[in-house]
C-alpha positions in Angstrom: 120.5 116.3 109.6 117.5 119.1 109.8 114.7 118.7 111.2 111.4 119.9 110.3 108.1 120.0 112.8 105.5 116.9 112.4 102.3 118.7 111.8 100.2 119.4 115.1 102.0 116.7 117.3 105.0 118.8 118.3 107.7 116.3 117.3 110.7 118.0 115.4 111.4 115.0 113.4 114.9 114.2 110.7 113.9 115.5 107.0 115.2 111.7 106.3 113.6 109.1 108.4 114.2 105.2 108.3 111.8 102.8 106.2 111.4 99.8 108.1 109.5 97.5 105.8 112.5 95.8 104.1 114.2 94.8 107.6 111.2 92.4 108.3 112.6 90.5 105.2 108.9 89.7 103.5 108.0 90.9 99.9 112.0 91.9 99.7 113.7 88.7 99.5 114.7 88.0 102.9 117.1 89.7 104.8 119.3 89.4 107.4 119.0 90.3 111.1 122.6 91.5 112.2 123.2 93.5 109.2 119.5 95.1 109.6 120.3 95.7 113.4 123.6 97.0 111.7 121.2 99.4 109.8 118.6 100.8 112.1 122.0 101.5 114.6 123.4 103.8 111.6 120.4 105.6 111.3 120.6 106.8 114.7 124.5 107.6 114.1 123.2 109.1 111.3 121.0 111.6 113.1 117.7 109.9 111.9 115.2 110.1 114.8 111.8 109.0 112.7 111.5 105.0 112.1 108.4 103.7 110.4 107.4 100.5 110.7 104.1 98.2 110.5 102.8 95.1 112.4 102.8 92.7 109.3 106.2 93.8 108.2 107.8 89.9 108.7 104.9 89.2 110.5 106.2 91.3 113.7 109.6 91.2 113.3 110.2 94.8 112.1 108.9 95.9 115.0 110.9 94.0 117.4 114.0 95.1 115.8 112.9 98.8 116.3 112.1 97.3 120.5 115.7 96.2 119.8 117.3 99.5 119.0 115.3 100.8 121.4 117.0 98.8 124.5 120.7 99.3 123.2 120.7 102.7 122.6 119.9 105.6 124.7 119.0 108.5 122.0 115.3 109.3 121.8 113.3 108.7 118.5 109.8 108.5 117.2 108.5 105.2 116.0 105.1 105.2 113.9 103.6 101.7 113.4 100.4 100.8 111.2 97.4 98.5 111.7 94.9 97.3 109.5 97.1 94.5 107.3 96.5 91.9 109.3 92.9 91.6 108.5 91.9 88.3 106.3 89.9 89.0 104.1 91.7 92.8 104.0 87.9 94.4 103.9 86.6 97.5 105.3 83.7 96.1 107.6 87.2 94.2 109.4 88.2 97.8 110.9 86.1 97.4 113.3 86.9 99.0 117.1 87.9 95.6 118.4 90.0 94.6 115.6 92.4 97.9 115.8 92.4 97.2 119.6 93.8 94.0 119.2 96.3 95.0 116.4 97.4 97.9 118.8 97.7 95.1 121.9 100.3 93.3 119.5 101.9 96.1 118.4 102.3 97.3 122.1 104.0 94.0 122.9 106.4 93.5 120.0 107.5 97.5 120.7 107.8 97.0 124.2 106.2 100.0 125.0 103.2 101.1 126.9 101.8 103.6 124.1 102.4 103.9 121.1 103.8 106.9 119.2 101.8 106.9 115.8 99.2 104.3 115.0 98.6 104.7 111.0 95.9 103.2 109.2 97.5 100.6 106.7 96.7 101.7 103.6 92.9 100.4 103.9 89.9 99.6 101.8 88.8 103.3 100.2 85.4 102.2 102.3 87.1 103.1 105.4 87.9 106.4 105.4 84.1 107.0 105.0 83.2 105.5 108.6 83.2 107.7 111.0 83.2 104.9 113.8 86.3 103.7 112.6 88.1 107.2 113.8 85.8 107.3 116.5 87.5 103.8 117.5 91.1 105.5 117.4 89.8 108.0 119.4 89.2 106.1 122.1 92.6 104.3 122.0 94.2 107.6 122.3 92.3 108.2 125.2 92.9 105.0 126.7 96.5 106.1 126.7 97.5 103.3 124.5 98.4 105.2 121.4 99.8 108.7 121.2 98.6 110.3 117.7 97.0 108.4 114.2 97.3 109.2 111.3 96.8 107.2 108.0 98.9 105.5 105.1 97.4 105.6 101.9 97.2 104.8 98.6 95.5 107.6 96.9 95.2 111.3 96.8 91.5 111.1 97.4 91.7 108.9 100.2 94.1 111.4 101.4 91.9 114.8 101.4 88.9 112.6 102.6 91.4 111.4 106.0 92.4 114.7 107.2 88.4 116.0 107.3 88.6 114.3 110.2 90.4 116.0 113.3 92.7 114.1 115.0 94.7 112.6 112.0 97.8 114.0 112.5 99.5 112.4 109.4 99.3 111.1 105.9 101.6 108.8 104.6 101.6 108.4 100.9 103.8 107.6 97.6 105.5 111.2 96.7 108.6 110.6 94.4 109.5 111.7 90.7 107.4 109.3 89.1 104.4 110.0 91.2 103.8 113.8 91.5 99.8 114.0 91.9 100.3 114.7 95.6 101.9 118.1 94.9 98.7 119.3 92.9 96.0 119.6 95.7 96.8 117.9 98.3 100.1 119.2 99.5 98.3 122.6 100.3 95.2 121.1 101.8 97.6 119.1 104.5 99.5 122.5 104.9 96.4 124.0 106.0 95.2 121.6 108.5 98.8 121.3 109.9 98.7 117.3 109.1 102.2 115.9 108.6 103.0 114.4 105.4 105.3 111.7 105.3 106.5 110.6 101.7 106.7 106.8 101.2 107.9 104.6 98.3 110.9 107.8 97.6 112.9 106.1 95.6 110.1 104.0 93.4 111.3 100.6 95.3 114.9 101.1 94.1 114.2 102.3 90.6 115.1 105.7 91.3 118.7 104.3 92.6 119.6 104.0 89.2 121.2 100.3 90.2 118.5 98.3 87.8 119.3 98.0 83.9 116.9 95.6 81.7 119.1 92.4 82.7 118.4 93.1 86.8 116.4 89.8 88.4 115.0 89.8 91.4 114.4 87.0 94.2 110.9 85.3 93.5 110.0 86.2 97.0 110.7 90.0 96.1 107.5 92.0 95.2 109.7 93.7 92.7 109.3 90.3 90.5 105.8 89.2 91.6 103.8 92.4 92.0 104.4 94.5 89.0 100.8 94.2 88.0 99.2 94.1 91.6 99.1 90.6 92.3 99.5 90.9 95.8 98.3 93.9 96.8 98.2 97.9 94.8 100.5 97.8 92.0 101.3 101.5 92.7 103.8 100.0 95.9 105.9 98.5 93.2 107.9 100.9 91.0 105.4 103.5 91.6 103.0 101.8 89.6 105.3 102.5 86.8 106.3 99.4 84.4 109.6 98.5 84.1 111.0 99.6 80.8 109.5 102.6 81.1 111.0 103.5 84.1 114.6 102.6 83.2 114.0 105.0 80.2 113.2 107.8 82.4 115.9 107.3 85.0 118.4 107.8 82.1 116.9 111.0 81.7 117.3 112.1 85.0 120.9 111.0 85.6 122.2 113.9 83.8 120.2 116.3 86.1 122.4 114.8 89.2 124.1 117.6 90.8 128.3 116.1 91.1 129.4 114.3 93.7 125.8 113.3 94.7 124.5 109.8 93.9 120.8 109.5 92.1 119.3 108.0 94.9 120.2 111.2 96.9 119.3 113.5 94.4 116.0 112.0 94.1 115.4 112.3 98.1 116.4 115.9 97.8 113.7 116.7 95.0 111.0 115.2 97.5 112.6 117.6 100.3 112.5 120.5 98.0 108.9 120.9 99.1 108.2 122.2 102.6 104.8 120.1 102.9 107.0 117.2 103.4 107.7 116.7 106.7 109.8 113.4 106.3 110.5 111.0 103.7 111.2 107.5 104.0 113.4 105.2 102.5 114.1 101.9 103.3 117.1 99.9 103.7 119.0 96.8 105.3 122.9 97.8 105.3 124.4 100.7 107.0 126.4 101.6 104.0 122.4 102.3 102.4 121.2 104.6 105.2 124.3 107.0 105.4 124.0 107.5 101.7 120.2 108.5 102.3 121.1 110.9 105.0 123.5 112.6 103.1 120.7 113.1 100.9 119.6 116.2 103.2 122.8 117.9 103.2 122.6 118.2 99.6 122.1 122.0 97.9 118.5 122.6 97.3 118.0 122.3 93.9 117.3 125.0 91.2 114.2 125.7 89.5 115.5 124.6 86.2 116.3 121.3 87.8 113.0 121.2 88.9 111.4 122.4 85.5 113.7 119.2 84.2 112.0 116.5 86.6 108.6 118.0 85.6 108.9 117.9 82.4 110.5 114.2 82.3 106.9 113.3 84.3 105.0 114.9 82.0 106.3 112.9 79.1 106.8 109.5 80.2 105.1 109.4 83.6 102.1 110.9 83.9 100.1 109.3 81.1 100.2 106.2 82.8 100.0 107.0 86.6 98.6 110.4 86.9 94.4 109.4 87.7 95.3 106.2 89.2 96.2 107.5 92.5 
């Protein structure tokens, strides 16, 4: 597993981190606790030293799985956490300084920590990233000693360049995968500038870019997948990449013959997202071990060619980016 330095913090952090969303068991059909403690104990045997989690991921229970690992194993590794989700109403006037104090109090607890690594703003209300006083508000909980570093989770380029103007986000988590390439147009460079960490969510456009699904695939009702292809829950760009179903399946077929031999889609499209040095770390979830080895190996994979990479363009260009490119 390399490593590769997490903007200003110092960290040297795996190219492949773990996702931690699915192991809560919400919005993925459930999931089961043994075989995701199974999981997030192959990541570390896997060399994976960067978890990323959130307080509303099963209500709290992501989190105390990571407090889990923590206790039965002895390796270090970073843990970055995000706040903001568990506002109702989800409204920018709730991110308020008591609000994120509170979130980072319960966060605190179910980590069994005294600080927290990375705080990251959880993908909030565009509104937000124009107040000042909520920054200001992390600010002070850094020097309160109760969170290391903050970054932010977004959901669109522009909420992306507006975050790092200010000067103590240290990261920016947002969807970077072969069906969603905006990120590489502007932003990329603009992070590499300010030294901000990028870390590259959704990698695998929630399992589409596995190459698993064909047009007969259901999933659980419980599993965003089914329920939130058209953003009835919350940005429909979290759910295939904001792509719609058919479409995708058409362009995964014209990526498999791209797929270098002896390497699975899934890692081949992990390795495209690594094939560009503003990514500091990229994501991917899972709940069995058997899942996160295969994403590891992901990184010992040749770097790819440029005609390879002149071939995943120019898939995006055809089918992709007349129907994601402005939205985020």
């Amino acid at each position: 597993m390399h490593t590769r330095t997490f903007g200003r913090t110092g960290w040297q952090v795996s190219e492949i981190g773990f996702g931690a969303w699915g192991i809560g068991g919400g919005q993925w059909g459930g999931a089961d606790e043994q075989e995701s403690m199974a999981a997030l104990h192959a990541a570390l045997d896997n060399g994976i030293t960067f978890f990323d989690t959130a307080d509303v991921y099963g209500d709290g229970l992501s989190e105390r799985l990571v407090a889990r690992l923590r206790r039965e194993r002895s390796e270090p590794f970073y843990v970055a956490t995000k706040a903001g989700r568990r506002l109702s109403p989800h409204v920018a006037s709730g991110y308020t300084a008591a609000n994120l104090a509170a979130f980072v109090d319960r966060s605190l607890k179910n980590l069994e920590v005294e600080r927290l690594d990375l705080v990251q703003l959880h993908c909030p209300p565009t509104e937000v990233y124009y107040r000042p006083e909520v920054f200001a508000a992390l600010d002070d909980l850094v020097r309160a000693g109760k969170i290391r570093f903050y970054g932010v989770s977004v959901e669109r380029v522009e909420e992306a360049l507006k975050a790092i103007e200010y000067p103590h986000v240290q990261s920016v988590q947002i969807i970077f995968n072969a069906f969603r390439l905006r990120p590489a147009e502007l932003f990329f460079e603009a992070a590499r500038k300010r030294q901000v960490a990028v870390i590259a969510r959704v990698p695998l456009a929630s399992g589409m870019l596995s190459g698993r699904f064909t047009r007969t695939t259901e999933f659980p009702a419980d599993d965003h997948r089914a329920f939130n292809r058209e953003g009835a829950m919350f940005d429909r760009g979290e759910t295939f990449s904001g792509v719609d179903y058919e479409t995708g399946l058409a362009a995964v077929e014209r990526l498999r013959p791209l797929v270098p031999t002896g390497a699975t889609l899934a890692q081949f499209a992990l390795r495209w997202i690594l094939s560009f040095d503003a990514v500091t770390c990229v994501i991917p979830g899972a709940r069995q071990p058997a899942q996160v080895a295969d994403n590891a190996r992901a990184a010992a994979l040749e770097p790819l060619g440029a005609t390879t990479m002149a071939a995943v363009q120019q898939i995006y260009d055809d089918a992709i980016r007349p129907l994601v490119h402005q939205r985020w």
